[in-house]
N, C-alpha and C positions, 0 to 999 in steps of 0.2 A: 528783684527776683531774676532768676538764670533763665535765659530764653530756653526753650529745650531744642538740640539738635537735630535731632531725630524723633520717633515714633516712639512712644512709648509702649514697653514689652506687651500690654493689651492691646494696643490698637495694630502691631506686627500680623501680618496674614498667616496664620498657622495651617498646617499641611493639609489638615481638613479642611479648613475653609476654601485652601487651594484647590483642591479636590472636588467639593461642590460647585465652585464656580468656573472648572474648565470644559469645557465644550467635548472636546476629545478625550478627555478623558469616558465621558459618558458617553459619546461616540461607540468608543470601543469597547464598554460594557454591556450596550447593546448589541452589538456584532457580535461578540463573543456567543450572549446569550439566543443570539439566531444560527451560529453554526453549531450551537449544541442543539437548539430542537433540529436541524436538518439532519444533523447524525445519530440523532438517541431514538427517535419518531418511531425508524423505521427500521430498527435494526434486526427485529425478530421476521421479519417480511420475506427475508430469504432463506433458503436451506443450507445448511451446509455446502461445501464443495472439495473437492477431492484436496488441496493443499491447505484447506481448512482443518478438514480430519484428518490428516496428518498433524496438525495444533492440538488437535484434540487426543486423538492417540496418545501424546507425548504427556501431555501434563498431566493425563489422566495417573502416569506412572508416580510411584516414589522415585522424591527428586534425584535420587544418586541413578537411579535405573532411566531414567529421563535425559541426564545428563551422558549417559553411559549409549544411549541407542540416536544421540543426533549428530556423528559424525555421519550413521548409517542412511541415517533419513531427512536429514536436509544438508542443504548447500548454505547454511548461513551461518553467522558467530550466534552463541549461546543467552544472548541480556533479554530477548525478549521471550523467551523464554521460560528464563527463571521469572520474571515479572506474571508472567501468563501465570506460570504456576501457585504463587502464591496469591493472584486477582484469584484464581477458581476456586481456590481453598475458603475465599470468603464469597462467592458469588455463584459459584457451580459453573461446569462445562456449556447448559445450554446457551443456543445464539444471544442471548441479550445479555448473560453473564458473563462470557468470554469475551464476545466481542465489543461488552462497552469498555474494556483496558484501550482498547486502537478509539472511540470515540473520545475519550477522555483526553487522550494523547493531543487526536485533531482538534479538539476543542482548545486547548491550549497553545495550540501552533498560531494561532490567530494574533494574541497580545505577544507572544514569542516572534510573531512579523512582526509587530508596532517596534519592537523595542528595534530590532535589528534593522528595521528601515528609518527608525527615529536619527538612533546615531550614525549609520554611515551617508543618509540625503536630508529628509529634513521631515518634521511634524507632521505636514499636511499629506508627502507623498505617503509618509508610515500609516498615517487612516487611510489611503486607498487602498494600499497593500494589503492590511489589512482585515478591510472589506471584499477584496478579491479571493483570498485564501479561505475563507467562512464560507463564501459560497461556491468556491469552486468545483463543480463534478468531479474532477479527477479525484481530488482530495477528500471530497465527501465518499465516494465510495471505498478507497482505501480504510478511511474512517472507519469503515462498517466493515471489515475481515479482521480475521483474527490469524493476523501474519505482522509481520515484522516494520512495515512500511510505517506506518502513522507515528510510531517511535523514531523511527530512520530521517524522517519530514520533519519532529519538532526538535530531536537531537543539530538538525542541520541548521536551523535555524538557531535556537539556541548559541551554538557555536560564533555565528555570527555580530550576534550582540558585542561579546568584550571587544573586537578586532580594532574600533579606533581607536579606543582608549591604552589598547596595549600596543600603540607604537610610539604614545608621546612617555615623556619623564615619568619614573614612576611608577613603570607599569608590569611592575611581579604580580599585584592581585590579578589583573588581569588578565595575563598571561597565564597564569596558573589555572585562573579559570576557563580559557579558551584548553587548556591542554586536558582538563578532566572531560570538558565535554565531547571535546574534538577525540580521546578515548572511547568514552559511552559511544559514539556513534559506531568506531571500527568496530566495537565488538556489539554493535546492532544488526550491523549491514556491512558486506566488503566491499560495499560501493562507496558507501561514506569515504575511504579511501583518497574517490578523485578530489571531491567537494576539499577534505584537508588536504590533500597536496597543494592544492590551490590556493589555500588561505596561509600555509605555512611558507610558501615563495613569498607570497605577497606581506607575510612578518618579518619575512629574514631580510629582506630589501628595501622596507619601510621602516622598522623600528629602531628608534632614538637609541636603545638597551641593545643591543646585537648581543652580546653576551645572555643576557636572561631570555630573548627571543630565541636565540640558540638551547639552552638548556632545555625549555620549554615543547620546542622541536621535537628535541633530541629525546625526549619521555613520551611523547606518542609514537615517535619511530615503535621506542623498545614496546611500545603496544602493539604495534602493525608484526614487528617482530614475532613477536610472542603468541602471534593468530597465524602465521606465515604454514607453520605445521599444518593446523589442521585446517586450514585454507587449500591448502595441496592436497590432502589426505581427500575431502569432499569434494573435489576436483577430479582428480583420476578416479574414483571410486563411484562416485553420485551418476545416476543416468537423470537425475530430476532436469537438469538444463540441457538434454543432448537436444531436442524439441526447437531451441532459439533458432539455430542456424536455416534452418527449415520453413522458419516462418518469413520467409522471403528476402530480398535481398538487404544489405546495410539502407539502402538511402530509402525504400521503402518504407520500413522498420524508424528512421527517422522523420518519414512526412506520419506515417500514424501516433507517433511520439510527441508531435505537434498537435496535430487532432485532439489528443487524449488532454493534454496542456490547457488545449482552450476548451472543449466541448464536452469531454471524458469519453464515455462509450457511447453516447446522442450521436447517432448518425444523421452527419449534416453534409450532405452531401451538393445539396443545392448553397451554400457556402463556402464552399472548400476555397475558390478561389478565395473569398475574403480570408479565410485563416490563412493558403498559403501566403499573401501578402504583410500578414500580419509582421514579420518579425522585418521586412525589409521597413515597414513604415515605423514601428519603434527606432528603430535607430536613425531613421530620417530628421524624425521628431527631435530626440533624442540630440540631436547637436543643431537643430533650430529651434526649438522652445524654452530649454533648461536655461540656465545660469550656472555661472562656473560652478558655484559650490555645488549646486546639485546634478551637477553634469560627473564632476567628478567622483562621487559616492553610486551615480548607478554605474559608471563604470567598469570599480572594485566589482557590484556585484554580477555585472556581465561577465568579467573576467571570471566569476567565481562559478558563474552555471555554462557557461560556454565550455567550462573545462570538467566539469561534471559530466558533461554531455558526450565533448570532443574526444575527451582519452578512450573513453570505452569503446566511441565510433573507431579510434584507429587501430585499437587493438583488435576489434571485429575483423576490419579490414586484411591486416597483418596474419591474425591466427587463420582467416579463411583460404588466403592465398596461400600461407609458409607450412601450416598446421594442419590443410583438411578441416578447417572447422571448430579445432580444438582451439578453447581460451575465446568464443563467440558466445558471449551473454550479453548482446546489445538487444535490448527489449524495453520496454515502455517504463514497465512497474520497476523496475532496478534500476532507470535512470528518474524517479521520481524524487531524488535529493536536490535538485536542479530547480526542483519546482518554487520555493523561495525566492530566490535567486532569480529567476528571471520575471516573478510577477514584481519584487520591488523594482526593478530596472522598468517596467512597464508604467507600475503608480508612480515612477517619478515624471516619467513623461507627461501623464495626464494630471499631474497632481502639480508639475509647474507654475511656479509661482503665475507665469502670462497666461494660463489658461484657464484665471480665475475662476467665474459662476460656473461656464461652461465645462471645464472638467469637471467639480462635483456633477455635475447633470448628467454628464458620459456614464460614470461610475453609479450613479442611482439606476439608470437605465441598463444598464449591464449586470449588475448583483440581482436585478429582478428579472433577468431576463435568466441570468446561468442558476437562478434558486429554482426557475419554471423547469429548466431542465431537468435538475436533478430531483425533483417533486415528480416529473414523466418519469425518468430511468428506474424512479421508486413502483412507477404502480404498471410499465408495460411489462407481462414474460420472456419478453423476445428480447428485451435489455436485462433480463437477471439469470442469475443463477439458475441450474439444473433446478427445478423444483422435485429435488429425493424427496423431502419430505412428505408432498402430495402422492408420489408413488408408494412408498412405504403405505401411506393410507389406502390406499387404494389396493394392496394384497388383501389389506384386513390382517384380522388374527386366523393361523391357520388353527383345525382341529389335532392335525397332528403333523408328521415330520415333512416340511414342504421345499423343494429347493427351488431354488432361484437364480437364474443361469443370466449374470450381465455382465458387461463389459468391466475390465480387471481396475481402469480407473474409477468407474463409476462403483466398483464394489465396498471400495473403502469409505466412503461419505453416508452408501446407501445402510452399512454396516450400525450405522447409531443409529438407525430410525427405527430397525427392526429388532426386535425381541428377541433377546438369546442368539443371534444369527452368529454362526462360525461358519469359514472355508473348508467346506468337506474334504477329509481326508481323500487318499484313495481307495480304492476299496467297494464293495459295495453296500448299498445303502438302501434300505428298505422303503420305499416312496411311493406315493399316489397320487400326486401334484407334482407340476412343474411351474413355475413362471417363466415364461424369458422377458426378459425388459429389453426391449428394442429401442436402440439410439437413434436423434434423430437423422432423419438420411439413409438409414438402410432399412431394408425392405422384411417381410414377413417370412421368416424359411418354409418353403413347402413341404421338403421331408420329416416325419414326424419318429421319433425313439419308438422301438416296438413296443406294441399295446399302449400306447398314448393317443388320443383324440383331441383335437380344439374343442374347447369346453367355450372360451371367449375371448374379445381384442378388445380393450380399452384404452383408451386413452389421456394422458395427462399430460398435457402443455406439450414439449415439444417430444413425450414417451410413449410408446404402446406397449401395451402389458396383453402378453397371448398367455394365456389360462391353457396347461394342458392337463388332461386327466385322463386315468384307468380307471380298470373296474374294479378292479382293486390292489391292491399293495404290491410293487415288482420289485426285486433285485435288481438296482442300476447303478452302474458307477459313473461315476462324476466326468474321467473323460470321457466316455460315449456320448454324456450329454454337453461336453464342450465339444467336442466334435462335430456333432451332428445340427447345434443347435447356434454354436459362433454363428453372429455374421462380422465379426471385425477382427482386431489383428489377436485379441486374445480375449479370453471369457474366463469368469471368475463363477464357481458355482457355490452360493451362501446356501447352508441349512441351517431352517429358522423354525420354531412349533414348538409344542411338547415334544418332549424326549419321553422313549418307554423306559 
């Protein structure tokens, strides 16, 4: 008889088998299924917010009428979007309908780490990566809006996957694939932007193929191209980002960007020094702990989030001094593509092969420490959203036509909670009720519209609602009672009740 060579075709490990018996693989089927309960749990917990209803406004529309009014009303490309639109078609507008399309997204950015920290460093650094982005604050919160980011986060990561694979022999699929994603991202987010410039130097200079790395290129350019229009167009036009410049200077704007990175909105102020430290001792690490191979794969990804980060810092820089300000969109949530990218560079440090027991131990005690935050950020008011929807409860239903005099941001969000509410024309308007919803931080106006009385002052979380009321039904028009009744830089007056 013939000895036998090899295994016979039964006794070969089939993929299943492999499958049950990998450690990491189950790893990160758990992780996964913990950053979905951190982000689905709690998604109905907040109200609305002003850039939210603006999401909502738009898909509410037929998609041509949708498509037709977001040059007017946002600053970003169209994909999330249409996604939005056809999620609400099966799911409806409200918070937990809309906003689980961005949970799904973040839930999936998780094994979208794995893969992308698997092939550029190595196995073990890819579960802590991993496990870092499941439970990250920042991320978990973007999770739960219903904006564009959590698309923008798994698009970027995504992207990263093919990149080693497309610079050795062979590498069209690859490349093809990096170019459909590295697309999907520009026309997610024009931030995406940095992230691919970054990846696409580092193909045209790496890759074995310079010819198909070239072509490859050259088909996201014609995408960046081909958004360049109305990238301008919602540029000069859009006032939604005149607000960034304002919010303090560049390097400030990057120690809060840091913050957000590691702790999200958790005010941690008795740590600060340890976050600002944080990123000189990665890199300390970072060339005393690693080994070459995986020294040189968090590298790539430093190079990829430092320059996600960097260009838009210098363009800040640039447009504030040469521009007056114009071309200053350095802000936290728009540089949130980075956020991959430098948590792999971090799990490879701790996930180095020398930092054996003791790294997993680090990472156990860190995911349960940043899940404790974002479980806080879930349940204090003073870390969430405007609660509109307690104010809208808190009007009640009126018996008839009531207005409601609040601030022109806050009008749009508070506008889905109330019943029938439209922005009264001018004119006047037959009323016997007034609300003013007072912001917080400013004070109660003491002159009152004639024949109006304080009726009562209530309050919800960070809102007071002044009840004013006649003796009966006056002619008033809407600017006397923005006039008289503003306390901030502009006033929106909703009529909401039965109509005669």
């Amino acid at each position: 008889m013939r000895a036998h060579s090899g295994p016979t075709p039964s006794s070969r490990p089939s993929a299943s088998r492999l499958w049950l018996h990998d450690t990491r693989i189950h790893a990160l089927v758990v992780l996964t299924a913990g950053a979905a309960l951190l982000r689905f749990l709690t998604l109905r917990t907040q109200s609305y917010w002003y850039d939210e209803a603006i999401t909502v406004e738009l898909v509410r529309r037929p998609f041509h009428a949708m498509l037709g009014a977001l040059p007017h009303s946002e600053s970003t490309p169209p994909l999330y979007y249409v996604l939005a639109w056809i999620w609400s078609r099966m799911l409806g507008t409200g918070e937990t309908g809309l906003r689980s399309l961005s949970a799904v997204l973040g839930t999936l950015t998780v094994p979208a780490t794995y893969a992308a920290a698997q092939a550029l460093v190595s196995r073990r650094s890819a579960l802590f990566a991993a496990a870092l982005v499941a439970v990250s604050p920042f991320l978990v919160w973007y999770s739960q809006e219903a904006r564009a980011y959590a698309l923008l986060v798994l698009l970027g990561a995504l992207s990263l996957v093919p990149l080693r694979r497309a610079v050795r022999p062979g590498a069209g699929p690859p490349l093809a694939a990096w170019a459909i994603v590295a697309s999907l991202a520009l026309t997610t987010h024009y931030f995406a932007l940095f992230l691919v410039l970054a990846e696409a130097i580092w193909l045209l200079r790496h890759s074995l193929e310079k010819r198909a790395a070239a072509i490859a290129v050259a088909a996201v350019a014609a995408v960046a191209g081909a958004l360049a229009p109305l990238a301008a167009y919602q540029a000069r036009y859009s006032q939604h980002t005149a607000w960034i410049s304002n919010a303090g200077g560049v390097g400030s704007r990057a120690e809060y960007l840091l913050h957000q990175l590691v702790v999200g909105l958790y005010p941690a102020s008795h740590i600060r020094p340890l976050i600002a430290a944080l990123p000189v001792l990665v890199l300390v690490r970072l060339f005393a702990w690693t080994d070459r191979a995986e020294r040189a794969g968090a590298l790539v990804m430093l190079w990829f989030g430092l320059a996600a980060i960097g260009a838009p810092a210098v363009l800040a820089l640039v447009g504030d001094k040469f521009f007056g300000g114009r071309g200053d969109y350095f802000i936290y949530r728009n540089l949130i593509v980075a956020t991959v990218p430098l948590t792999i560079v971090a799990a490879a440090v701790i996930g180095a092969r020398r930092t054996g027991r003791l790294g997993a131990a680090f990472v156990v005690v860190t995911c349960v420490l940043l899940s404790a935050v974002s479980v806080e950020i879930a349940q204090r008011p003073d870390l969430q959203k405007p609660d509109l929807r307690g104010v809208a409860a808190a009007l009640g239903a009126p018996r008839t036509v009531r207005a409601v005099v609040v601030d022109t941001r806050t009008a749009t969000p508070l506008s889905l909670y109330l019943r029938n509410a439209v922005v009264a024309a001018e004119g006047n308007v037959s009323i016997r009720e007034v609300d003013l919803i007072l912001e917080p931080g400013t004070s109660i106006v003491r002159s009152l519209p004639r024949g109006f009385h304080r009726l009562e002052t209530r309050r919800v979380r960070t809102f007071r609602i002044v009840r004013l009321r006649a003796r009966q039904s006056l002619q008033v028009s809407p600017s006397i009672l923005r006039r008289e009744l503003a306390t901030s830089g502009g006033a929106t007056v909703l009529l909401t009740g039965r109509w005669p």
